[in-house]
C-alpha positions as CSV (number, residue, x, y, z in Angstrom):
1,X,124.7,96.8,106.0
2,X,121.9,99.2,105.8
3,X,118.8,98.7,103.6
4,X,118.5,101.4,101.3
5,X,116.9,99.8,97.7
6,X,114.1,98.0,97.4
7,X,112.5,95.4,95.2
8,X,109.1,94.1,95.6
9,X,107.9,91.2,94.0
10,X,104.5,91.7,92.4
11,X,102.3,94.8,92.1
12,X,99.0,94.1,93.1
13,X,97.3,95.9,96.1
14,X,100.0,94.4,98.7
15,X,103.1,94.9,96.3
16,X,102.2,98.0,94.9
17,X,101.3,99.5,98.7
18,X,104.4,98.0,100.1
19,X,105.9,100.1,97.4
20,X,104.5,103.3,97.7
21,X,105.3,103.0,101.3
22,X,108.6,102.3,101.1
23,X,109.0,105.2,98.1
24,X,107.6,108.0,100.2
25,X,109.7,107.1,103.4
26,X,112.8,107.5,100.9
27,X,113.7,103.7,100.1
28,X,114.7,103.6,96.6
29,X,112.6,100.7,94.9
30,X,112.1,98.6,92.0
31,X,109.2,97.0,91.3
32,X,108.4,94.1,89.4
33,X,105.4,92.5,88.0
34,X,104.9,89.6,85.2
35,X,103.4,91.9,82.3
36,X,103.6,95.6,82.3
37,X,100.2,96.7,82.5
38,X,99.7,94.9,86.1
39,X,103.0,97.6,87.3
40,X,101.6,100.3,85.3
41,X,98.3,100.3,86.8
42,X,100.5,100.0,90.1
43,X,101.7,103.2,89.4
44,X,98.8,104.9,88.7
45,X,97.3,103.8,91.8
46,X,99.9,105.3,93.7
47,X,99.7,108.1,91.8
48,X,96.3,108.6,92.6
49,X,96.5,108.1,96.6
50,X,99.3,110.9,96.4
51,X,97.4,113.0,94.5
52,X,94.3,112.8,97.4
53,X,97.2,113.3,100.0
54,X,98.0,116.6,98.3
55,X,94.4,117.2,98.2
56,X,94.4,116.7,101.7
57,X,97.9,118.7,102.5
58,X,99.7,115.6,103.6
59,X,102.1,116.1,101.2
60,X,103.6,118.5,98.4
61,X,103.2,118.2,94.8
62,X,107.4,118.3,95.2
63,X,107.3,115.2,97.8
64,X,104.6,113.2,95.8
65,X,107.1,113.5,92.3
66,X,110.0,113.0,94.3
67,X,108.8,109.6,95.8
68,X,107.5,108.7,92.6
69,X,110.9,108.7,91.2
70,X,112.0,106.5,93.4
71,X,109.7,103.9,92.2
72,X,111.5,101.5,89.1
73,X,108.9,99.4,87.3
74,X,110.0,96.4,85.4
75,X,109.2,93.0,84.0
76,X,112.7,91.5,84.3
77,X,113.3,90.0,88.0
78,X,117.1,90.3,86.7
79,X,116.6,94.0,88.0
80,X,116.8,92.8,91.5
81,X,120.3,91.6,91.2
82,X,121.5,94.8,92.9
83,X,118.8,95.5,95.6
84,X,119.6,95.0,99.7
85,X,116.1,93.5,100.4
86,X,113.8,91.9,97.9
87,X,110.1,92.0,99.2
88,X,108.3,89.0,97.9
89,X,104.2,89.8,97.5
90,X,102.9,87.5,95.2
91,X,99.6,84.7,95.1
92,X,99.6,82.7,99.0
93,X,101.2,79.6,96.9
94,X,103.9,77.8,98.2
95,X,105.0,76.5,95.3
96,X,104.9,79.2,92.9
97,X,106.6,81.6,96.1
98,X,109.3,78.7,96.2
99,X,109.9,78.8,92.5
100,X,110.3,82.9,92.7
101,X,112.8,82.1,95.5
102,X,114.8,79.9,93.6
103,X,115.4,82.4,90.3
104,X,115.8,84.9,93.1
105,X,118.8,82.9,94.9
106,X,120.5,82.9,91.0
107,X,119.8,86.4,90.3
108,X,120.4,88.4,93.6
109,X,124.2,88.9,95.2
110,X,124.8,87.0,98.2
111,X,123.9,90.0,100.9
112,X,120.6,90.3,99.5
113,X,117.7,90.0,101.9
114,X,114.8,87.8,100.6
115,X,111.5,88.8,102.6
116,X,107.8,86.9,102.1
117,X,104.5,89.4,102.8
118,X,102.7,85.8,103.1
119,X,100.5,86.1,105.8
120,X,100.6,81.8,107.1
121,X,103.1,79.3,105.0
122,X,106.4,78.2,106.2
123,X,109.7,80.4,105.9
124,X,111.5,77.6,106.4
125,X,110.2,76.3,103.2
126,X,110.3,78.9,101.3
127,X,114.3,79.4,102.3
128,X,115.0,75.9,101.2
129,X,114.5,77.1,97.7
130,X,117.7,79.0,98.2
131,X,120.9,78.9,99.1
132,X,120.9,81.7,101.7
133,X,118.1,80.3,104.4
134,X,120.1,82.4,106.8
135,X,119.2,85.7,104.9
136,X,115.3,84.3,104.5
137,X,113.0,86.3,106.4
138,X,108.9,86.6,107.2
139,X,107.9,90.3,106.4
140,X,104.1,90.3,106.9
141,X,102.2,93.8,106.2
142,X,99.1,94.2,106.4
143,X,96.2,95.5,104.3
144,X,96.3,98.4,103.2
145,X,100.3,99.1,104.1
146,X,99.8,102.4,103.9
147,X,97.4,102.8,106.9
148,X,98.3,99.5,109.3
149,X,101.2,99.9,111.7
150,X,101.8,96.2,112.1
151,X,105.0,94.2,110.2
152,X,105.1,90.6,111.7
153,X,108.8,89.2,111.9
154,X,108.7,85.8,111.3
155,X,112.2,84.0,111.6
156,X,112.8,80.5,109.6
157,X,114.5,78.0,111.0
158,X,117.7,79.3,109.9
159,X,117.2,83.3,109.9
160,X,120.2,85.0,111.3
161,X,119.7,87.5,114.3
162,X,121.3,89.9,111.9
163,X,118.5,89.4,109.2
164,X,116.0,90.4,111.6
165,X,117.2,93.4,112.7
166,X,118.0,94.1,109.3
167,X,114.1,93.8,108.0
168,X,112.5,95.2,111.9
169,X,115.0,98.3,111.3
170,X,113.9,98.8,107.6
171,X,110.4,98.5,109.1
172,X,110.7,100.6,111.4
173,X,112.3,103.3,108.6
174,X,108.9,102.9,106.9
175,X,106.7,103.7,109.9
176,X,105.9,100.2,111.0
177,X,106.0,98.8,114.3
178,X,107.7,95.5,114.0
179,X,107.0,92.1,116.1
180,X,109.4,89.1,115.7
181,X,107.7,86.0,115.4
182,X,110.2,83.5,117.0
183,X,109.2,79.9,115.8
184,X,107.9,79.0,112.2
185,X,104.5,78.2,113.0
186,X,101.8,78.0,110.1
187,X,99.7,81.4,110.6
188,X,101.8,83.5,112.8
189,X,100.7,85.6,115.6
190,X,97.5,87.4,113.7
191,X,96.1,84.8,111.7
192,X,96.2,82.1,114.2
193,X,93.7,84.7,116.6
194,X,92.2,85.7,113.5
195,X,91.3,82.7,111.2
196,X,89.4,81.0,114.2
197,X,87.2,84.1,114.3
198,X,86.6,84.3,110.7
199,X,85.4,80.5,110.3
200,X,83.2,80.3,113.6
201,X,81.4,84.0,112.5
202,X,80.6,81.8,108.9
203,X,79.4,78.7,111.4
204,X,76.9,81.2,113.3
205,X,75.5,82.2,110.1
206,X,75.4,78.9,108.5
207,X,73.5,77.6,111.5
208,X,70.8,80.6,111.0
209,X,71.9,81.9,114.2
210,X,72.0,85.3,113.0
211,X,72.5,87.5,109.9
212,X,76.1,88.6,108.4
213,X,74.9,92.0,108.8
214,X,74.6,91.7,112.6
215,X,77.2,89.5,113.1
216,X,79.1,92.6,111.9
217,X,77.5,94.6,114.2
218,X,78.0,92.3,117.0
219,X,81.4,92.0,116.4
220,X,82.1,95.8,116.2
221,X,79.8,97.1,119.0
222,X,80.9,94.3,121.7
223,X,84.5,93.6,120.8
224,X,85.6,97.4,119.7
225,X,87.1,96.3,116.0
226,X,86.5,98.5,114.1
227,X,85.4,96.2,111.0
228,X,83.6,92.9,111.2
229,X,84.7,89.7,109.9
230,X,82.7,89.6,107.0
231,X,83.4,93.3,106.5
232,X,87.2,92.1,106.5
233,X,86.8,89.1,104.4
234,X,85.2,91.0,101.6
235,X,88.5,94.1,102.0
236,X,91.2,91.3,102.6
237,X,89.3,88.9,99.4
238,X,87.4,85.7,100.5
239,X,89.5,83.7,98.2
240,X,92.8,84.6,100.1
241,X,90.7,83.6,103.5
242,X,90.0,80.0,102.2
243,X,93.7,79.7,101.0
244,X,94.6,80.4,104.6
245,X,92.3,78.4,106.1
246,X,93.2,75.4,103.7
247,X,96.7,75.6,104.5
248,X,96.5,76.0,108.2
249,X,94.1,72.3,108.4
250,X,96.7,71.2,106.3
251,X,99.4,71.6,108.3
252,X,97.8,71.0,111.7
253,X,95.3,68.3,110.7
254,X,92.7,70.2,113.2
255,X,89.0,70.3,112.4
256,X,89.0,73.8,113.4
257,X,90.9,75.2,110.7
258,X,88.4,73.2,108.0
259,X,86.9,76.0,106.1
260,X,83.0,75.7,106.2
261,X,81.0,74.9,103.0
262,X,79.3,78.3,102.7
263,X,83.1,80.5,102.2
264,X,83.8,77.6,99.9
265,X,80.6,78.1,97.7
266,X,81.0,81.7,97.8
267,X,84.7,81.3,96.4
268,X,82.7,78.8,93.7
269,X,80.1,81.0,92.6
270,X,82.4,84.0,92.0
271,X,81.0,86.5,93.8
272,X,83.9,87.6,95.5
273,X,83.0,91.5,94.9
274,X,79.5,91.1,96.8
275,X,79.0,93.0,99.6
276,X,78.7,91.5,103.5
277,X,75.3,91.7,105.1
278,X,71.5,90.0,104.4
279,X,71.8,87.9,101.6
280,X,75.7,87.7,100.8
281,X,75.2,84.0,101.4
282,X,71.9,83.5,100.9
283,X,71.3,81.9,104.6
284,X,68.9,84.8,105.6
285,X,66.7,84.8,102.9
């Protein structure tokens, strides 16, 4: 079996850039969204990233329409039921991910490949919603899928050798370099180094320490990242940060994961689109 069509399961920034990804390095794909104006507005995005790469003469006016027609939009997850690999990239809920899996499992033939982009919660679980754990894989991009190289592998408890060399080799096919992640342990490889980061950074500013702003700088001058952690919070969305966070102390019953008051209260307040620096939490005022 080789992966050659595509669906992906919701068309927000992860979904529709796992899409245009997959569309430009010749996957055909079908992507599928609850109403029609969330895939529309997919499309147009993409459109609009192709149209600065032709700007740019990254690509042709000839390769940005033919990748575009190989994008399918629809409503109807029924349009799956003849795809190889079904990318899931919908909201970090386990139960709602579980519930997709399930009309999935009813809708897809037996071969087909079910991939999660969730970026911490169980495999394992989500391949008990179906009746194929076997063909239930961990497919972790990262933000924006267009630019990162990274695809984390993560294997269930029941994920077949052949599944993962399936999903690393379709990776691969879309410029990505692959990493299996061989147990089906809440965060993976990134977020377990990169949660712990995130929540002490929001500790040294709660304490008055120092300002998000040089934290930042900190961060990026002595450790050679190119953003800081509240420079990534605010791209990656501070909401999905305490959802991780949340679900990680959950599982491992470990102060450490325990999301501090000042992420929470940001989350609270709304103010999600703020920028990172003096004042985004009001600690430095």
């Amino acid at each position: 079996m080789t992966i050659k069509k595509i669906g992906v399961l919701g068309a927000g920034s992860m979904g529709g850039g796992i899409a245009h990804l997959a569309a430009v390095r010749g996957f055909e794909v079908i992507l599928c969204d609850v109403e029609e104006r969330f895939v529309e507005g997919a499309v147009k995005r993409i459109a609009g990233f192709m149209d600065k790469s032709v700007a740019k003469q990254k690509m042709t006016v000839e390769e940005k329409d033919t990748a575009l027609k190989r994008i399918t939009t629809t409503t109807n997850m029924e349009d799956f039921a003849a795809v190889d690999l079904v990318i899931e990239a919908i909201f970090e809920d386990l139960e709602v991910k579980k519930s997709a899996f399930e009309m999935l499992d009813k809708i897809c033939g037996p071969d087909t490949i079910f991939g999660s982009n969730t970026s911490s919660m169980s495999i394992t679980s989500l391949a008990a919603a179906t009746n194929r754990p076997d063909k239930v894989v961990g497919l972790h991009f990262f933000n924006p899928p267009l630019i990162m190289r990274l695809v984390e592998v993560i294997r269930g408890y029941y994920t077949s050798d052949e599944t993962v060399e399936l999903v690393s080799e379709a990776s691969r096919g879309m410029g990505k370099t692959p990493v299996v992640v061989k147990k089906d342990t809440p965060g993976f490889i990134v977020n377990r180094i990169m949660m712990p980061q995130f929540l002490e950074a929001i500790r040294i500013l709660e304490e008055g320490i120092a300002t998000a702003e040089d934290i930042d700088t900190a961060v990026k001058l002595g450790l050679n990242y190119p953003m800081g952690p509240f420079e990534l919070m605010d791209f990656t969305g501070v909401e999905i940060s305490v959802h991780v966070a949340d679900y990680l102390f959950n599982e491992f019953k470990d102060s450490k994961w325990n999301a501090p008051q000042a992420i929470k209260a940001v989350v609270r307040a709304g103010r999600l689109g703020k920028k990172t620096g003096a004042g985004w939490f009001d600690y430095d005022k």
